[in-house]
N, C-alpha and C positions, 0 to 999 in steps of 0.2 A: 885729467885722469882717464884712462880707457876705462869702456863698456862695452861688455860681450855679453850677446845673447844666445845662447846653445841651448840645440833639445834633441833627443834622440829616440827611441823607441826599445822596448824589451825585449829580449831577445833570450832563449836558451842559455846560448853561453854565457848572459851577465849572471846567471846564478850561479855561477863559481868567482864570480865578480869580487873582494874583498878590496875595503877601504880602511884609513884609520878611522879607526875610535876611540875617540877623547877619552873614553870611558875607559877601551879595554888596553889600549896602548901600555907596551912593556910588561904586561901582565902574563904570570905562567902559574901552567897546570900541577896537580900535584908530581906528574913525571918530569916539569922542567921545561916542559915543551908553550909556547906562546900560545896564547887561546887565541880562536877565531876573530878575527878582526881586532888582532889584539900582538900583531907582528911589533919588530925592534923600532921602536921610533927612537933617533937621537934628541937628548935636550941637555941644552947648556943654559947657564943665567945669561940673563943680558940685563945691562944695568939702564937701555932705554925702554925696556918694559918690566920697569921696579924690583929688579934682581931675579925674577922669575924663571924656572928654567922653560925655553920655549925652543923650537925648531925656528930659524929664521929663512927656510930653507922649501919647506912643505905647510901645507892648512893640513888640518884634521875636519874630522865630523862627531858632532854631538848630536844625539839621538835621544828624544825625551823616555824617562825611563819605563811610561804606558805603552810606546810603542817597541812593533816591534823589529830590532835589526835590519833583520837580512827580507824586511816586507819589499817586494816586488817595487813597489811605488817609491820608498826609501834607496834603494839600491839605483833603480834607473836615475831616478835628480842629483844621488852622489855620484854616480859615472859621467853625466854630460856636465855637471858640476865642478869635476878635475879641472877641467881645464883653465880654472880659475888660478888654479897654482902659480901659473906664469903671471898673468895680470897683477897678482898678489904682490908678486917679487918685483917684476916692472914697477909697480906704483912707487915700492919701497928704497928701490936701488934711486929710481930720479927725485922723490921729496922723503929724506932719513928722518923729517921731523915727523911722519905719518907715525902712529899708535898702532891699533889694532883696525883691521878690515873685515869683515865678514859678512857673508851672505843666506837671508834668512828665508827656508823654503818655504808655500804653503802646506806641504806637505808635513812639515814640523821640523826637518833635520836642517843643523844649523853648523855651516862651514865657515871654521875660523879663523885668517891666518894676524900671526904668525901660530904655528900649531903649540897646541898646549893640551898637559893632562887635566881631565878634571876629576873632580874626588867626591864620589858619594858622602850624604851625612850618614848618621850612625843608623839610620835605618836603610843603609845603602840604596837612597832613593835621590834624584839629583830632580828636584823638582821646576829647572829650566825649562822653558819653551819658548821660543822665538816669537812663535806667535802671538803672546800673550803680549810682549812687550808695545811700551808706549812708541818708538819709532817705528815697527813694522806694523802697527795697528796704523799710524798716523799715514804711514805712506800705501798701505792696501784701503784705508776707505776714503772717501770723500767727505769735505766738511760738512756738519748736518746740525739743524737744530732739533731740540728733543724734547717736551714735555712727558716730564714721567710723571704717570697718576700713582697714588697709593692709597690702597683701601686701607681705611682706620675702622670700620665696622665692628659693632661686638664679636661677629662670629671670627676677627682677625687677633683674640685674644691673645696672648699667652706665649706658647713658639713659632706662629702664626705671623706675630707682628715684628717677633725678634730675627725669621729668616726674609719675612719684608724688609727690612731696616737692611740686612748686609748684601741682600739683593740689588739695593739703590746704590750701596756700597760698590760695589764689582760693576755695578754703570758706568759708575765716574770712574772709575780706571780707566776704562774705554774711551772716556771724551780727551780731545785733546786740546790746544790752544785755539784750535781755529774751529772749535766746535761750540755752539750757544747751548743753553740749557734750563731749562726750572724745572722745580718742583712741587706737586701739590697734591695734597693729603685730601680724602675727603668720604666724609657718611651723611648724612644727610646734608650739609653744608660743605664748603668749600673751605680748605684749609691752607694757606701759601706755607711751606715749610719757611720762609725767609718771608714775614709778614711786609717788611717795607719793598720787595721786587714785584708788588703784585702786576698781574697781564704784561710783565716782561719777560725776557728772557735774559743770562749773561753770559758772559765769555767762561770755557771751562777751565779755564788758569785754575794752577794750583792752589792758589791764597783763597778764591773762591768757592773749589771743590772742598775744600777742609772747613769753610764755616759754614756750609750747606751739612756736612757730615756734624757736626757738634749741634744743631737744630733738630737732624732725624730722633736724636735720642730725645727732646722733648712730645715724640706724636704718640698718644696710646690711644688705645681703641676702642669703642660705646658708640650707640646706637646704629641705624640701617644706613647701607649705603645707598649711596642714588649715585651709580655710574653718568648716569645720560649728562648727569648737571654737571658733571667733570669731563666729559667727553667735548662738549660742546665749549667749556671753555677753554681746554686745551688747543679745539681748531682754531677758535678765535684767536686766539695768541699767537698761534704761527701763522692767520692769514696777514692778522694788524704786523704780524715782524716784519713777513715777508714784502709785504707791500710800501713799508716804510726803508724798503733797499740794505735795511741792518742785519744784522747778524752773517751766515756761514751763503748765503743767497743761493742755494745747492738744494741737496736734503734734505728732507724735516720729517721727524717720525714721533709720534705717541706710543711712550712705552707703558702698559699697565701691570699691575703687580698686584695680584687681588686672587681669595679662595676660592673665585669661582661668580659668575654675573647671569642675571636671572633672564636675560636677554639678547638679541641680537643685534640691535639697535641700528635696525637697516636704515631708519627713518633720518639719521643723524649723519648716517656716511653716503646717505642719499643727498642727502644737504650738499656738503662739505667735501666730500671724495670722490663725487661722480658727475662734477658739473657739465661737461661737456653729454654727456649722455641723456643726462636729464633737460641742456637748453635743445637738444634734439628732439627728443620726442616734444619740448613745448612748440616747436619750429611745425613738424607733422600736424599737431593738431589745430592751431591757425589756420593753414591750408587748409584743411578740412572747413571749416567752419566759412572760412573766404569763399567756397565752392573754387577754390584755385589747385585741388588736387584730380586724381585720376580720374575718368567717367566713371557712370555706372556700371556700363558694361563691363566695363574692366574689373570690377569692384566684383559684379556679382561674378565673372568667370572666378575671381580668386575665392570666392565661396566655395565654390563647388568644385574645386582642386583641395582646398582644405578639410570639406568633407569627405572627399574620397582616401584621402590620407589617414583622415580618423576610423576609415572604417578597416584601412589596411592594416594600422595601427591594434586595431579592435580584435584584428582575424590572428594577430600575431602573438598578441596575449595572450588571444583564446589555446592557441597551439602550444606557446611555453609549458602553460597551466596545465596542459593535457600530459605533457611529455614530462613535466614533473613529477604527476599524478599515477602515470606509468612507472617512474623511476624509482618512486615511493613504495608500488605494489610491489 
């Protein structure tokens, strides 16, 4: 199968630039006349794509219905984007057992071939996105393991705990096969949403995602939370995963999900998140204590370079404050 990669740049004239749209295609004005981006497309059935009428001839573009048309950024990726049309047809004239082909932007607009209309629901909203989907998710990220925490705390009562719950929900959309995962609730104690996976992680298969979800509805919410005692066992579990060669061997992220944490808890991702930084400075201060670092001399010149700094420092703040104090008056 060819692969073509095109990019082009904006230009003036692409803003008279029109493509199809799936959306507005065949469509006309009260006077009769075709709406903008919304020219004569042909479509006939074809009984190898389920009797549907389609072009087998030209792709279209589907445009999710938040954005907007003719946005500069939409328009340029549909233009350098055309030239798919050929490849389209190529793929399909040498293997006729091929379906549908299409190409999904970050952008959002989404080029289909064979082209086809498509049909708002009854509140003329087409709630497609390309992006959303599990194939172009799967091939724009990288596989990753995730521990997501969830605050069950009293203050997570109520609506609190019911837009936590579908927030973990719209996680797992995101994970895909090659993605590892757990979950775990916690207020004062530590809660495994899947009591028997405790300090592991597992594959984000479908059969798994769906009985992690039938668990979420069991977590409701009472007494304080203690982030730190869930922070720390979440690194723990991706460092014992990662070290044990299993899971996505990539990635790994802590997602949390909580009204708000009483702290910064610099002391835990000093731990865990900054190790090279932290075996550095313990490397400096060895030295130091070995007398296997710089002389004194040297020491004391850099004293008195960084006092002179503080005093320039000193004289600069003074001057802001004055000229604020002025701007004030």
């Amino acid at each position: 199968m060819e692969v073509t990669i095109l990019t082009t740049v904006w230009t003036e004239q692409m803003s008279e630039y029109e493509y199809f749209n799936a959306v507005l295609i065949n469509e006309r004005d009260k006077d009769g006349n075709f709406l903008e981006l919304g020219k004569e497309f042909i479509l006939a059935p074809n009984d190898h794509f389920n009797n549907l009428p389609v072009n087998i001839s030209l792709s279209d573009v589907q445009v999710p219905t938040n954005m907007y048309n003719k946005d500069p950024a939409i328009v340029n990726g549909v233009y350098w984007s055309e030239s798919l049309n050929k490849v389209f047809v190529d793929n399909f004239d040498r293997d006729p057992s091929l379906i549908w082909q299409y190409f999904g932007s970050a952008k959002g607009f989404f080029r289909q071939y064979p082209g086809i209309k498509w049909e708002p629901d009854e509140n003329g909203v087409i709630a497609f996105d390309c992006r959303n989907r599990k194939w172009y998710i799967q091939a724009a990220t990288s596989p990753k393991d995730v521990v997501i925490l969830v605050d069950v705390s009293g203050s997570m009562k109520g609506l609190r705990l019911t837009i936590a719950k579908q927030t973990v929900s719209s996680i797992l959309d995101t994970l895909g096969d090659d993605d590892f995962f757990n979950i775990i609730a916690y207020n004062k104690e530590l809660h495994y949403v899947e009591p028997c996976l405790n300090g592991t992680l597992v594959q984000a298969d479908r059969t798994n995602k769906e009985h992690f979800r039938e668990h979420l509805d069991k977590l409701f919410a009472k007494g304080i939370g203690m982030l730190d005692i869930a922070l720390n066992e979440a690194f723990n579990i991706l460092s014992d995963f990662n070290h044990t060669g299993q899971g996505s061997i990539c990635s790994q992220a802590i997602m949390l999900i909580t009204d708000g944490a009483v702290d910064t808890y610099d002391t835990i991702f000093a731990k865990y998140n900054w190790p090279d930084r932290k075996n550095k400075l313990k490397e400096e201060e060895e030295e130091k204590e070995e007398g296997g670092g710089r002389g004194g001399e040297e020491e004391e010149e850099e004293e008195e370079e960084e006092e002179e700094e503080e005093e320039e420092e000193e004289e600069e703040e003074a001057i802001t404050t004055a000229a604020r104090g002025h701007l004030s008056g």
